[in-house]
C-alpha positions in Angstrom: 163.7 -67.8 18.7 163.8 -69.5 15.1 162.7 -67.8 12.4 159.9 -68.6 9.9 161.9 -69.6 7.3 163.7 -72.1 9.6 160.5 -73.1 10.3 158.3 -73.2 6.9 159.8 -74.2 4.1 157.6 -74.0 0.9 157.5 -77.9 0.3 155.7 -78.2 3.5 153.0 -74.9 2.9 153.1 -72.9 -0.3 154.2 -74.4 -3.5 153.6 -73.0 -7.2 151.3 -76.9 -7.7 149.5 -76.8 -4.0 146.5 -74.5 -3.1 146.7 -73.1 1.2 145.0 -70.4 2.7 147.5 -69.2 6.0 144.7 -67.2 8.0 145.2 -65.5 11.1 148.8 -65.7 10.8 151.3 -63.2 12.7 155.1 -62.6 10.9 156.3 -60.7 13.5 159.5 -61.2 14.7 163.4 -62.4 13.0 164.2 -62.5 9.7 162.0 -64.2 7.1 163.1 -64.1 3.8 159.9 -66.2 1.8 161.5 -68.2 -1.1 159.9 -67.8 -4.6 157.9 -71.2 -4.2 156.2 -69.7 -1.1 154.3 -67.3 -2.4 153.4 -66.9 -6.1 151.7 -65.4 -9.1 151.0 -68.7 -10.0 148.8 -71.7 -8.7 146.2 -70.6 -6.0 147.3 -69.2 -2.6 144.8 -66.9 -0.3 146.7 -64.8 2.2 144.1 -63.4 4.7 144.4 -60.7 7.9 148.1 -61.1 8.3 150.6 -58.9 10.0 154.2 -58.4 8.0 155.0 -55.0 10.2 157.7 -55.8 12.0 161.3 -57.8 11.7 162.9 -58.0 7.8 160.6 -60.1 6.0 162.3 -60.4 2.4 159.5 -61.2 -0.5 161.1 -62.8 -4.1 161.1 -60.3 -7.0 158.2 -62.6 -9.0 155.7 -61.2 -6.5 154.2 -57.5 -7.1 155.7 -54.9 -5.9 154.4 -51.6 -4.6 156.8 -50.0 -7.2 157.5 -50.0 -10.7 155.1 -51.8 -13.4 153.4 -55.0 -13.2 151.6 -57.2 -15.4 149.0 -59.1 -13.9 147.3 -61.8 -15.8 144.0 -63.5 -15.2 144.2 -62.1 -11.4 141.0 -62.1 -9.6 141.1 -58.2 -7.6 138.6 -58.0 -4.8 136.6 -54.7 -4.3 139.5 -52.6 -5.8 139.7 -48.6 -5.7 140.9 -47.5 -9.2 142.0 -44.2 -9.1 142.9 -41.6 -12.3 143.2 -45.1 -14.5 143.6 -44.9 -18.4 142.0 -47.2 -20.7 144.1 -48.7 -23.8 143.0 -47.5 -26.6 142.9 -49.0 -30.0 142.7 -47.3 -33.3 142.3 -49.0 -37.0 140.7 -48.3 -40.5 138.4 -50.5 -41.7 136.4 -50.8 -45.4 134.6 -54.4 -45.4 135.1 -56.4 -42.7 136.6 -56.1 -38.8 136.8 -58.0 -35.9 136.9 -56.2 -32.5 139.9 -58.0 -30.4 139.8 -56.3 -26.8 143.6 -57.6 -26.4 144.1 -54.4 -27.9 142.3 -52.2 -25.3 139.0 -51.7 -24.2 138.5 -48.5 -26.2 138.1 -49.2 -29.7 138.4 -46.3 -32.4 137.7 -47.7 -36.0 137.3 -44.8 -39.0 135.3 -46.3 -41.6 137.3 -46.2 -45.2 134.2 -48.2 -46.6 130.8 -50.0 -45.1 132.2 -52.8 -43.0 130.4 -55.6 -41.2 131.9 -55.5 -37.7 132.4 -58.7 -35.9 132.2 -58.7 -31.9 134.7 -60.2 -30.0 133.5 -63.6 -28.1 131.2 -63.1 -25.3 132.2 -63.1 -21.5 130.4 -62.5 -18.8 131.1 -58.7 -17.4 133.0 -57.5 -20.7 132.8 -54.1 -21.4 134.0 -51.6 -23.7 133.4 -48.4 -26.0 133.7 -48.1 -29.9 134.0 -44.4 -31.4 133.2 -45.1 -34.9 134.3 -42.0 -36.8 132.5 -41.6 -40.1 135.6 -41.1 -42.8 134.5 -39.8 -45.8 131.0 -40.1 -45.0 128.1 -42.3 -46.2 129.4 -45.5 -45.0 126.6 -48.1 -43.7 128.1 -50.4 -41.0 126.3 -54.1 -40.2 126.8 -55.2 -37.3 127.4 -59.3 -36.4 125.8 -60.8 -32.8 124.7 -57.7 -30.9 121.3 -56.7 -29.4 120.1 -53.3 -29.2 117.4 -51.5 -27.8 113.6 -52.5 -29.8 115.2 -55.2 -32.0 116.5 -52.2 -34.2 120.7 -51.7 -34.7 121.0 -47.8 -34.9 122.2 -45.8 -38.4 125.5 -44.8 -38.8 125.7 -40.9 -39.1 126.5 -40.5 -42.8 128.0 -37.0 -43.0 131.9 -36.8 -43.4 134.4 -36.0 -40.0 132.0 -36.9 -37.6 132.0 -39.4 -34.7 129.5 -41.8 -33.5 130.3 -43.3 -29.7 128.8 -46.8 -28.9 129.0 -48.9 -25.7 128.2 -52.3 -25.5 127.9 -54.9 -22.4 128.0 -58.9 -22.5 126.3 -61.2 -20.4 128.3 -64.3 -21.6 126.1 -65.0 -24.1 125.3 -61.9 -26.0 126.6 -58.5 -26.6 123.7 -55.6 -26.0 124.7 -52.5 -27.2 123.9 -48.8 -27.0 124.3 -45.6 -28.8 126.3 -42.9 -26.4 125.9 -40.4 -29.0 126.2 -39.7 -32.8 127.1 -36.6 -34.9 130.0 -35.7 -32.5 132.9 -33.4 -34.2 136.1 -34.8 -33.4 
């Protein structure tokens, strides 16, 4: 009996430029080592209800791996569980002016050294993410650039010195709506 890779190669299936969807598809039996064309983190390639139980089949290293660290970029995942996760978290000072980057991590912790206007980071449909604004010295004003909140009104920074206010905010794509966790927290 051949095996698949005697069978498939990847300029007749999978390449890194073509988009195929293999459905239904058994890899049961021989050898199959799957060159690093076949099957990528690039380009477009939907693998669905197949069986890789049995025989050797040998994957290339540029696919993920059920151990170590990956990096996955601009993946789509599909009705993931997420267990005991951390959030990147990104701490700065600011005293007239920031701009919130969520490159750096979805939780954003800014102590105020002055009363900055804070700039939101461009709207995209299902963004998240927290800011825990911690007050500084105290009696710093914040204004705050593109963001709705509830009634119209942005809420007041808590004025007294050491303390934290916690803010999370949602966007739609086209705006950024906001809401006030809690203030007045002691760090």
């Amino acid at each position: 009996m051949a095996t698949l890779s005697s069978i498939i190669t990847p300029t007749n299936v999978l390449t890194d430029s073509n988009t195929a969807t293999l459905t239904n598809k058994d890899l049961t039996s021989g050898t199959n080592t799957f060159p690093s064309s076949l099957v990528t983190l690039t380009g477009s390639q939907t693998v669905t209800n197949k069986d890789l139980s049995s025989g050797t089949n040998t994957f290339p290293t540029s696919l993920v791996t059920l151990t170590g660290s990956q990096t996955l970029t601009n993946k789509v995942l599909t009705n993931p569980t997420v267990t005991n996760y951390v959030e990147t978290r990104y701490t700065a000072n600011s005293s007239t002016a920031i701009t919130l980057d969520l490159t750096n991590g979805t939780m954003q912790d800014i102590t105020l050294t002055g009363s900055p206007t804070i700039t939101m980071p461009t709207a995209a449909s299902g963004k998240s993410f927290v800011l825990m604004l911690r007050t500084g010295a105290g009696s710093y004003a914040v204004t705050w650039s593109t963001v709705k909140w509830p009634g119209g009104t942005a809420p007041t920074v808590t004025t007294t010195a050491s303390k934290m206010d916690i803010y999370s905010f949602y966007s739609d794509g086209t705006n950024w709506y906001g809401t006030t966790v809690g203030q007045n927290y002691t760090p």
